[in-house]
DRENTORVO-61557 format. One record per residue: y, x, z of N, C-alpha, C in turn; residue number from 1. Coordinates in pm, 1 decimal. Example, Ala and Ser with C-alpha at 12.3 -4.5 7.8 and 13.67 -1.06 7.14 Angstrom:
2
<r><n_py>-569.0</n_py><n_px>1319.0</n_px><n_pz>780.0</n_pz><ca_py>-450.0</ca_py><ca_px>1230.0</ca_px><ca_pz>780.0</ca_pz><c_py>-330.0</c_py><c_px>1320.0</c_px><c_pz>780.0</c_pz><n>1</n></r>
<r><n_py>-225.0</n_py><n_px>1285.0</n_px><n_pz>708.0</n_pz><ca_py>-106.0</ca_py><ca_px>1367.0</ca_px><ca_pz>714.0</ca_pz><c_py>3.0</c_py><c_px>1290.0</c_px><c_pz>787.0</c_pz><n>2</n></r>
END
This chain:
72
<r><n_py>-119.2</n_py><n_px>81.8</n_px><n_pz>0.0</n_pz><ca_py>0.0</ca_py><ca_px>0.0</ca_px><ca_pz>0.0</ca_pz><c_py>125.3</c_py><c_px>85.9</c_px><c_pz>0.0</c_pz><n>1</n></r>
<r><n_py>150.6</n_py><n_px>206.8</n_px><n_pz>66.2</n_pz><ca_py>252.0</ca_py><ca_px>264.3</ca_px><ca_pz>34.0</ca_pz><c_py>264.2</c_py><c_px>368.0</c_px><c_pz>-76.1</c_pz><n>2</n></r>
<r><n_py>182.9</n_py><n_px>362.0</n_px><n_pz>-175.5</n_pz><ca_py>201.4</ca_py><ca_px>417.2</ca_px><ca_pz>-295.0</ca_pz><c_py>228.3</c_py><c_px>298.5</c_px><c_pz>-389.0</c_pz><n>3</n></r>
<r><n_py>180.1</n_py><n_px>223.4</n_px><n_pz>-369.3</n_pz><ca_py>238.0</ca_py><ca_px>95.6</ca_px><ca_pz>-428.9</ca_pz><c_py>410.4</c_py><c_px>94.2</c_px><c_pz>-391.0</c_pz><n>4</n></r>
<r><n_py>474.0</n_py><n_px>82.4</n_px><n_pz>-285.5</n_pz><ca_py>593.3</ca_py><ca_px>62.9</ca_px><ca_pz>-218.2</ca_pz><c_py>643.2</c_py><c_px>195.4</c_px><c_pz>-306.1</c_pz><n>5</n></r>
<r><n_py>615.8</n_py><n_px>298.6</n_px><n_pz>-287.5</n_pz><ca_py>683.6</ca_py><ca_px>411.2</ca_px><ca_pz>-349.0</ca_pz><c_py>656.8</c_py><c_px>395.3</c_px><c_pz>-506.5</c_pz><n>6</n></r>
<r><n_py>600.8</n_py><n_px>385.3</n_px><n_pz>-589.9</n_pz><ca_py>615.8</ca_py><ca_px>377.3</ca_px><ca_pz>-720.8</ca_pz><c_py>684.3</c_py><c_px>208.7</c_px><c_pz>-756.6</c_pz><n>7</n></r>
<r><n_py>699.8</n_py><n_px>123.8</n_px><n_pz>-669.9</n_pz><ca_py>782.5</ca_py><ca_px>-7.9</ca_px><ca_pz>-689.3</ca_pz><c_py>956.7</c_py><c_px>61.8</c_px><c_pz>-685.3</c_pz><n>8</n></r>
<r><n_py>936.5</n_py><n_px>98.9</n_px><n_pz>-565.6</n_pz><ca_py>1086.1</ca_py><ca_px>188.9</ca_px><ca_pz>-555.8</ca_pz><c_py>1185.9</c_py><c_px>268.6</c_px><c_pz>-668.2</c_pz><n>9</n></r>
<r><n_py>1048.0</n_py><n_px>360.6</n_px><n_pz>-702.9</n_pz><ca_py>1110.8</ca_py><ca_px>421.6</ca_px><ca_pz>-808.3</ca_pz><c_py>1113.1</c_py><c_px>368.8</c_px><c_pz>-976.4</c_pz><n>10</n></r>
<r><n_py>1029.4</n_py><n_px>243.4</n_px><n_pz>-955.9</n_pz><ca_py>1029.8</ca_py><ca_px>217.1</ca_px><ca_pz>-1074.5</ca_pz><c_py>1194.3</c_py><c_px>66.5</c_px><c_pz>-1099.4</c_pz><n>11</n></r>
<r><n_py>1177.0</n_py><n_px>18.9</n_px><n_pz>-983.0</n_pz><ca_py>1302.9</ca_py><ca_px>-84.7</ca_px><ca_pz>-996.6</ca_pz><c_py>1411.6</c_py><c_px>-38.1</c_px><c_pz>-1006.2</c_pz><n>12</n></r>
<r><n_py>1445.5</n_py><n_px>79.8</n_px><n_pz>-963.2</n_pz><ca_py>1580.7</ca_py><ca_px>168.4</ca_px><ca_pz>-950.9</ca_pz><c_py>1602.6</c_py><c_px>125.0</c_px><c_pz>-1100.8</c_pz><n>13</n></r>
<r><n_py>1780.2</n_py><n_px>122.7</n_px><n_pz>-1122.3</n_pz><ca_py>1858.6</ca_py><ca_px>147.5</ca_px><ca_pz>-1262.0</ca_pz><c_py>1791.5</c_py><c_px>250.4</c_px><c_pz>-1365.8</c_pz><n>14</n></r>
<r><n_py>1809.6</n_py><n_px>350.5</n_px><n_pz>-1277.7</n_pz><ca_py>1766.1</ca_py><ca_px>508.1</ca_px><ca_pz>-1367.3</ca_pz><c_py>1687.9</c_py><c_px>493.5</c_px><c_pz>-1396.9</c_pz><n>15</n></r>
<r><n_py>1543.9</n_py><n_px>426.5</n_px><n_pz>-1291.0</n_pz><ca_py>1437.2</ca_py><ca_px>422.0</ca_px><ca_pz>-1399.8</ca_pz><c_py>1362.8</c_py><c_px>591.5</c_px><c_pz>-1352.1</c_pz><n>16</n></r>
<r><n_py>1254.8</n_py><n_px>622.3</n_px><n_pz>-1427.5</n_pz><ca_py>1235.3</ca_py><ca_px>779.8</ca_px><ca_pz>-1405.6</ca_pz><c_py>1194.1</c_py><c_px>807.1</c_px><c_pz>-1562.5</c_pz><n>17</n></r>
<r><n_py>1207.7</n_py><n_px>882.4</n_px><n_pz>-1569.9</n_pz><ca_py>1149.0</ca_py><ca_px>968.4</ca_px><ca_pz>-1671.5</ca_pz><c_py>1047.2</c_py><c_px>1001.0</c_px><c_pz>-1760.9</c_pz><n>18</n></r>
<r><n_py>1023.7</n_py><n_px>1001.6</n_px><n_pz>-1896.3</n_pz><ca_py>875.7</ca_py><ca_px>966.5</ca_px><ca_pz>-1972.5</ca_pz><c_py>788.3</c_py><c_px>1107.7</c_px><c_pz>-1907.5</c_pz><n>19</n></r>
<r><n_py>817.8</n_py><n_px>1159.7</n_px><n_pz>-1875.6</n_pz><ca_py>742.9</ca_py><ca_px>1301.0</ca_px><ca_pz>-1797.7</ca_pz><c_py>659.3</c_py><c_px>1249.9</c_px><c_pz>-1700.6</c_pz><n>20</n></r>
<r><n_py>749.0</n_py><n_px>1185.5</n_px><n_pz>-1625.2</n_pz><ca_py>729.3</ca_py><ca_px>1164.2</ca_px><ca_pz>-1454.0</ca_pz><c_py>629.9</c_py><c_px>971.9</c_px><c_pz>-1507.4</c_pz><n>21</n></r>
<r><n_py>666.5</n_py><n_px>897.5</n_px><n_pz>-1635.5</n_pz><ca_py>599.7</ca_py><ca_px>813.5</ca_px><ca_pz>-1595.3</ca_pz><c_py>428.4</c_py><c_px>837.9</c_px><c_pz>-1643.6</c_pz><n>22</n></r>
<r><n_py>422.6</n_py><n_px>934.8</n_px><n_pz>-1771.7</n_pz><ca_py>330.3</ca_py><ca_px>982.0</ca_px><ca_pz>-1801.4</ca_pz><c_py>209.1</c_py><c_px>1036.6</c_px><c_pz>-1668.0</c_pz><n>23</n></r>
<r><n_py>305.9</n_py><n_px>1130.3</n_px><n_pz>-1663.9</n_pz><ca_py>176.0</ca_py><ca_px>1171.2</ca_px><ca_pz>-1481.6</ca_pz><c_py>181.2</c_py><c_px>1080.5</c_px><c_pz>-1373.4</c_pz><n>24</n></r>
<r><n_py>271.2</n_py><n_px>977.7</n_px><n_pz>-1389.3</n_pz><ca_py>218.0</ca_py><ca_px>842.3</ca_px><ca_pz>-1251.4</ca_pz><c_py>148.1</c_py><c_px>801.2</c_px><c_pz>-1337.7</c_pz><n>25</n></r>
<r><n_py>108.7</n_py><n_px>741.6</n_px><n_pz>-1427.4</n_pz><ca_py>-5.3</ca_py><ca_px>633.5</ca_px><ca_pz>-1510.7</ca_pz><c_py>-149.9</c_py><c_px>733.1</c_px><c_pz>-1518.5</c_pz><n>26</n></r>
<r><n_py>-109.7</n_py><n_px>929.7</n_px><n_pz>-1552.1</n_pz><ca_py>-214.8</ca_py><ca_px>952.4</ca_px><ca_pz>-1591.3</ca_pz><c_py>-289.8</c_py><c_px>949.6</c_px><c_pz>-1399.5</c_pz><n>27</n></r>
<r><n_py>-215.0</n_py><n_px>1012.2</n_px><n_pz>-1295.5</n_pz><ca_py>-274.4</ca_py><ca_px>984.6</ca_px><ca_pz>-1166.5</ca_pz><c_py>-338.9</c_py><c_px>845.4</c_px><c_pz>-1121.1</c_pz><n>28</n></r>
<r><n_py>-275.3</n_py><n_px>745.0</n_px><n_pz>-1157.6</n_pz><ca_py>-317.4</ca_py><ca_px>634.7</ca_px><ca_pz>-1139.6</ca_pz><c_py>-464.0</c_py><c_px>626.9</c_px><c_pz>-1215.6</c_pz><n>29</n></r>
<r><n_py>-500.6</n_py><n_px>656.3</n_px><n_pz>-1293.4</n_pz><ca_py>-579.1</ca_py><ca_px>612.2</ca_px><ca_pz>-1335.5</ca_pz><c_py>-723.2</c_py><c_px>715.0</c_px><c_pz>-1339.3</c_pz><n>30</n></r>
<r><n_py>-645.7</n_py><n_px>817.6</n_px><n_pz>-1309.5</n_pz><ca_py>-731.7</ca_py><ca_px>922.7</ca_px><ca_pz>-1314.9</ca_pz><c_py>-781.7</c_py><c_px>1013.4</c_px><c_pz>-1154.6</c_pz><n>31</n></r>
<r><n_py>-711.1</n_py><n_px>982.4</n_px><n_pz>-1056.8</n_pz><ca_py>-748.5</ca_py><ca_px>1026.5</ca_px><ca_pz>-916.3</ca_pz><c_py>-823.5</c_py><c_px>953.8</c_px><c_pz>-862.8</c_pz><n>32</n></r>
<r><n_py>-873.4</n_py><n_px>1005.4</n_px><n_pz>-743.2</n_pz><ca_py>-954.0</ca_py><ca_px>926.5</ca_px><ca_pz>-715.8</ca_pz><c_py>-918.0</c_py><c_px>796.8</c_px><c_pz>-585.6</c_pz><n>33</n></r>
<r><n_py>-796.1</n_py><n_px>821.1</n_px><n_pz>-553.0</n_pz><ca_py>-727.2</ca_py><ca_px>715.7</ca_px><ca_pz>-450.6</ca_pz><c_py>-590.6</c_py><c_px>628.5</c_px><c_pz>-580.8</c_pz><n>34</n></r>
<r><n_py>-655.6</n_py><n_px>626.9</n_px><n_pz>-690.9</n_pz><ca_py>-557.4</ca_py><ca_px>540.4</ca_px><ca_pz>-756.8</ca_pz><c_py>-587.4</c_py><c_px>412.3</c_px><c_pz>-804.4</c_pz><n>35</n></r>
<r><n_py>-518.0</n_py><n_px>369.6</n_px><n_pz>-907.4</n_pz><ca_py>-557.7</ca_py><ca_px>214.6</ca_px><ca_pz>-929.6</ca_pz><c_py>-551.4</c_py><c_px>222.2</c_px><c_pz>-1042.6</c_pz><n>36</n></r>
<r><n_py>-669.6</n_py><n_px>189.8</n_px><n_pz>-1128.2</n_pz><ca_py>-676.4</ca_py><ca_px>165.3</ca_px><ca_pz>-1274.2</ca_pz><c_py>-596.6</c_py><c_px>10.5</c_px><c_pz>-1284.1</c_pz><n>37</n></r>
<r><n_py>-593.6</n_py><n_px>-30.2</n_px><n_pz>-1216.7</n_pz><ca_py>-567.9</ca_py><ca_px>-236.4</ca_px><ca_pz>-1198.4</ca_pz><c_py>-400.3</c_py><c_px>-178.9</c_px><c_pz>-1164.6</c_pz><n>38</n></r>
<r><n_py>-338.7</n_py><n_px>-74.5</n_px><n_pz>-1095.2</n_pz><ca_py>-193.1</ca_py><ca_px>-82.6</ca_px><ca_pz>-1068.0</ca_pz><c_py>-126.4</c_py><c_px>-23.9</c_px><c_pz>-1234.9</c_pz><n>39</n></r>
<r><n_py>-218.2</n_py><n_px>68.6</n_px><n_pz>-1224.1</n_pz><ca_py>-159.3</ca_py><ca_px>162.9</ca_px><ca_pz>-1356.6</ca_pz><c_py>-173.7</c_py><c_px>55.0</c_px><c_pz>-1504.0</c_pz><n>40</n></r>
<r><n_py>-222.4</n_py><n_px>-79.9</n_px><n_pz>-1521.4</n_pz><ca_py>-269.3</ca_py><ca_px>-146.1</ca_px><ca_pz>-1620.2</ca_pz><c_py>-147.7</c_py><c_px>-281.2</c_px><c_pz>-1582.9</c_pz><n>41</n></r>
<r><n_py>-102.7</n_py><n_px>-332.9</n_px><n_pz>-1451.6</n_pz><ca_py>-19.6</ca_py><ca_px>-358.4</ca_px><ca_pz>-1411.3</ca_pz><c_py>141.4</c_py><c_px>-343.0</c_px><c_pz>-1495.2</c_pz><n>42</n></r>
<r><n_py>153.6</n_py><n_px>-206.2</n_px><n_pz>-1394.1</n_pz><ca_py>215.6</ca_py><ca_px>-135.2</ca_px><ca_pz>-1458.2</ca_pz><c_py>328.6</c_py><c_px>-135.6</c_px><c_pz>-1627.4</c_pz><n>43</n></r>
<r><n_py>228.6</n_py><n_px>-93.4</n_px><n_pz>-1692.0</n_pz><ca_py>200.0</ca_py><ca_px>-54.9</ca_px><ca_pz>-1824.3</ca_pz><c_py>274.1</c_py><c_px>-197.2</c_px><c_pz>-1876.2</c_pz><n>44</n></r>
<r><n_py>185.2</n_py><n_px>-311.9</n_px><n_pz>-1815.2</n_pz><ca_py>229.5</ca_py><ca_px>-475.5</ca_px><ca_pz>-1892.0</ca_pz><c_py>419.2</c_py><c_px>-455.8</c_px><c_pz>-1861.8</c_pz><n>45</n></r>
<r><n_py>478.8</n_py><n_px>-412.7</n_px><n_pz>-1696.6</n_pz><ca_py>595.1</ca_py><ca_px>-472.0</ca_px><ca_pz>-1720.9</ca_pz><c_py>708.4</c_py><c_px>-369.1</c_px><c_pz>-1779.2</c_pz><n>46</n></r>
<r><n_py>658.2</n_py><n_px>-250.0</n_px><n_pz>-1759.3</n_pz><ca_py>769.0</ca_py><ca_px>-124.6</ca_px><ca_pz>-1802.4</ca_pz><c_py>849.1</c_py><c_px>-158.4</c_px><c_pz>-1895.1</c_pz><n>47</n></r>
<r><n_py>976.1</n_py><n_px>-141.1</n_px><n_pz>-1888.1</n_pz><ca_py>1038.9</ca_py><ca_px>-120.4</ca_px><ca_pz>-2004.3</ca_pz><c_py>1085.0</c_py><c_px>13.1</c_px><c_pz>-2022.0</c_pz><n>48</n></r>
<r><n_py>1130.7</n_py><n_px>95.0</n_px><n_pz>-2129.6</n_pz><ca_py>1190.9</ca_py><ca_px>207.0</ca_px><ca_pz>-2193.3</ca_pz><c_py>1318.1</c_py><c_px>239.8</c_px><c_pz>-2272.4</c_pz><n>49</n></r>
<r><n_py>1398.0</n_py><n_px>285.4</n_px><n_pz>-2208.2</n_pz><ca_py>1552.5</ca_py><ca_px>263.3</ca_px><ca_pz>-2261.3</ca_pz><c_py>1617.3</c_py><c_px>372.8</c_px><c_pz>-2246.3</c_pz><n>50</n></r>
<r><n_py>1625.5</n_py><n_px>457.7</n_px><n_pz>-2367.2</n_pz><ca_py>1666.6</ca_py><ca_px>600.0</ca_px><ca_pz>-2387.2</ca_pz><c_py>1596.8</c_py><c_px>669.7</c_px><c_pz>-2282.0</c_pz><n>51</n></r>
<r><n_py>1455.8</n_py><n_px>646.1</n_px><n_pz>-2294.5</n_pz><ca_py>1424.1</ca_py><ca_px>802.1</ca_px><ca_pz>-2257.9</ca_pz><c_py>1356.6</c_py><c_px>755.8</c_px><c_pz>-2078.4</c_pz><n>52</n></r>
<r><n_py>1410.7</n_py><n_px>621.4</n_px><n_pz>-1992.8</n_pz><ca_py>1365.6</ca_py><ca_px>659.0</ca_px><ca_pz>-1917.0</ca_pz><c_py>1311.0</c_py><c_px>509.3</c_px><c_pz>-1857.0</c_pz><n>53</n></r>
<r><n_py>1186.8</n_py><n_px>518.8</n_px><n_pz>-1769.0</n_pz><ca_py>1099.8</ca_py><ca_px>406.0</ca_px><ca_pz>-1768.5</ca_pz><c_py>1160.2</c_py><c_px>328.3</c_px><c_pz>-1633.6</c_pz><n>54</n></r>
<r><n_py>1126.3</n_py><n_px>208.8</n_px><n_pz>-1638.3</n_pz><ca_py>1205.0</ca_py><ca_px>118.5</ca_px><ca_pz>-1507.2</ca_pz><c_py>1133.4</c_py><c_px>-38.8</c_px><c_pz>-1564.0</c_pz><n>55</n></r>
<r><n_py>1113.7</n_py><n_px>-137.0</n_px><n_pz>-1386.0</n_pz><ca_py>1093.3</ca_py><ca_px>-243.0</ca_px><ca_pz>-1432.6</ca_pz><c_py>1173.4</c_py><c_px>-310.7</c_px><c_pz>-1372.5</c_pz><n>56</n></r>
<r><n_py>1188.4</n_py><n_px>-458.7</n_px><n_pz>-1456.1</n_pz><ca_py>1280.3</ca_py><ca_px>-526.2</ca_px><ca_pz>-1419.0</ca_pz><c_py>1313.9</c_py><c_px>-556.7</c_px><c_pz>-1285.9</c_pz><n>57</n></r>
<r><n_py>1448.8</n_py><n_px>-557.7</n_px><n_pz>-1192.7</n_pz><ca_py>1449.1</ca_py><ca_px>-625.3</ca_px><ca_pz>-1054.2</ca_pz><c_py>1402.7</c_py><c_px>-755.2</c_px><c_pz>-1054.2</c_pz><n>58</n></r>
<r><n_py>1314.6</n_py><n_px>-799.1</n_px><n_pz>-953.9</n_pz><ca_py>1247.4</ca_py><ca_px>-907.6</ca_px><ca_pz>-920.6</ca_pz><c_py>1079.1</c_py><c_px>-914.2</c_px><c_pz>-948.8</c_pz><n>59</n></r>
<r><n_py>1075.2</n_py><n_px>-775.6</n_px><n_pz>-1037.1</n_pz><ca_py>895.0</ca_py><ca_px>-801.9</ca_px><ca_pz>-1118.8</ca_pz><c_py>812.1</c_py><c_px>-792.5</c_px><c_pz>-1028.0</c_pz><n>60</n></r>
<r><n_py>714.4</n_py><n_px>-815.3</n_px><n_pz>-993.2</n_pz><ca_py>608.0</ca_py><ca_px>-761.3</ca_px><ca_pz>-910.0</ca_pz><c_py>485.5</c_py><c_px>-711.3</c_px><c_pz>-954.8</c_pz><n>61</n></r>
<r><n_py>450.6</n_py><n_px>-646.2</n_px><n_pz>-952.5</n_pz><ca_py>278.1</ca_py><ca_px>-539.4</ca_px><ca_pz>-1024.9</ca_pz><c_py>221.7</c_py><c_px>-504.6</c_px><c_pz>-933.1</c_pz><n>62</n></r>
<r><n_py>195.0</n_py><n_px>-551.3</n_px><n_pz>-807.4</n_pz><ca_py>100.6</ca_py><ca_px>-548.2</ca_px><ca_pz>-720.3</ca_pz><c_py>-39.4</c_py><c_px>-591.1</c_px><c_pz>-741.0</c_pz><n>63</n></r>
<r><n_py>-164.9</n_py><n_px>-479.3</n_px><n_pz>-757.7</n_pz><ca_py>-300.1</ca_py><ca_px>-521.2</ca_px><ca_pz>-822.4</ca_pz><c_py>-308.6</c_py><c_px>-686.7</c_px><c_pz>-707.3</c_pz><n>64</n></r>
<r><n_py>-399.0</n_py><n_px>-718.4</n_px><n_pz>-778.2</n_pz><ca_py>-395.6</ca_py><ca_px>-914.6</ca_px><ca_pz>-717.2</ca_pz><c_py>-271.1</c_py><c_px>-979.6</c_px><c_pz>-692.1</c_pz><n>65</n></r>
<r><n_py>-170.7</n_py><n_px>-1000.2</n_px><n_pz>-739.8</n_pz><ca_py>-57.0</ca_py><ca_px>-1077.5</ca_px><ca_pz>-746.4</ca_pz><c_py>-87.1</c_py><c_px>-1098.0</c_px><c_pz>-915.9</c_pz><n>66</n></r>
<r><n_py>-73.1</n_py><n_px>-1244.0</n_px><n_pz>-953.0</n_pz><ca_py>-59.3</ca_py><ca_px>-1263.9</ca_px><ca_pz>-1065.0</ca_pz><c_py>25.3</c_py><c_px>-1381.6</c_px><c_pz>-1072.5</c_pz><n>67</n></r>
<r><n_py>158.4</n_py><n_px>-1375.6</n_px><n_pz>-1023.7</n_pz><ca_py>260.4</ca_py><ca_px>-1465.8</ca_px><ca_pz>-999.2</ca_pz><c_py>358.7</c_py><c_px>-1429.1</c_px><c_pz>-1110.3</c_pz><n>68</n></r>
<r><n_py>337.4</n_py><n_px>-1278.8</n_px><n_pz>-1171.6</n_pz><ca_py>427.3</ca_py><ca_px>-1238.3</ca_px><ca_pz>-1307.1</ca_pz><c_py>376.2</c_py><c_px>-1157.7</c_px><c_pz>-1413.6</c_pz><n>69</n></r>
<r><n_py>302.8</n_py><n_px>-1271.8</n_px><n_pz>-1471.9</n_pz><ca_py>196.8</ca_py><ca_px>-1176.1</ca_px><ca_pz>-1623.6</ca_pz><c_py>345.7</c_py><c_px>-1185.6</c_px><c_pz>-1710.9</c_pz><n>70</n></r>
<r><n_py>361.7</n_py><n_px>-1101.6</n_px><n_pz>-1800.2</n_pz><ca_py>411.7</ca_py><ca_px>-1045.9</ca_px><ca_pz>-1886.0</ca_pz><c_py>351.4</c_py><c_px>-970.2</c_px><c_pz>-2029.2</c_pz><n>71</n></r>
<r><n_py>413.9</n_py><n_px>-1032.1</n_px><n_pz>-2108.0</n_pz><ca_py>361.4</ca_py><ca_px>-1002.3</ca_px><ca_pz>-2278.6</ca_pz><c_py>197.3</c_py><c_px>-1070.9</c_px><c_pz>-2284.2</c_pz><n>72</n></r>
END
């Protein structure tokens, strides 16, 4: 739950982070062994990309088992 809280954090921010930084959160997510193939697939559905740097909308939620906001 608090890697969830910390990648919600950094992903709602304005700035957004970085195709670097979102590349190695999706490839960890999916690829460690304390990650979430279900957060990182999450994820992926709400990101948006806008010059360069990744962020999801304020209000989204991508918490694995919450399905209160499917997207695309």
């Amino acid at each position: 739950m608090l890697a969830y809280r910390l990648i919600h954090a950094l992903l709602v921010d304005d700035r957004g982070i970085s195709g670097e930084v979102y590349s190695a959160l999706i490839n960890w997510l999916t690829n460690h062994k304390n990650g979430s193939t279900e957060l990182a697939e999450r994820i992926t559905c709400v990101a948006r990309e806008i010059e360069g740097r990744w962020y999801v909308p304020e209000g989204t939620m991508f918490k694995p088992g919450d399905r209160t906001n499917e997207s695309r």
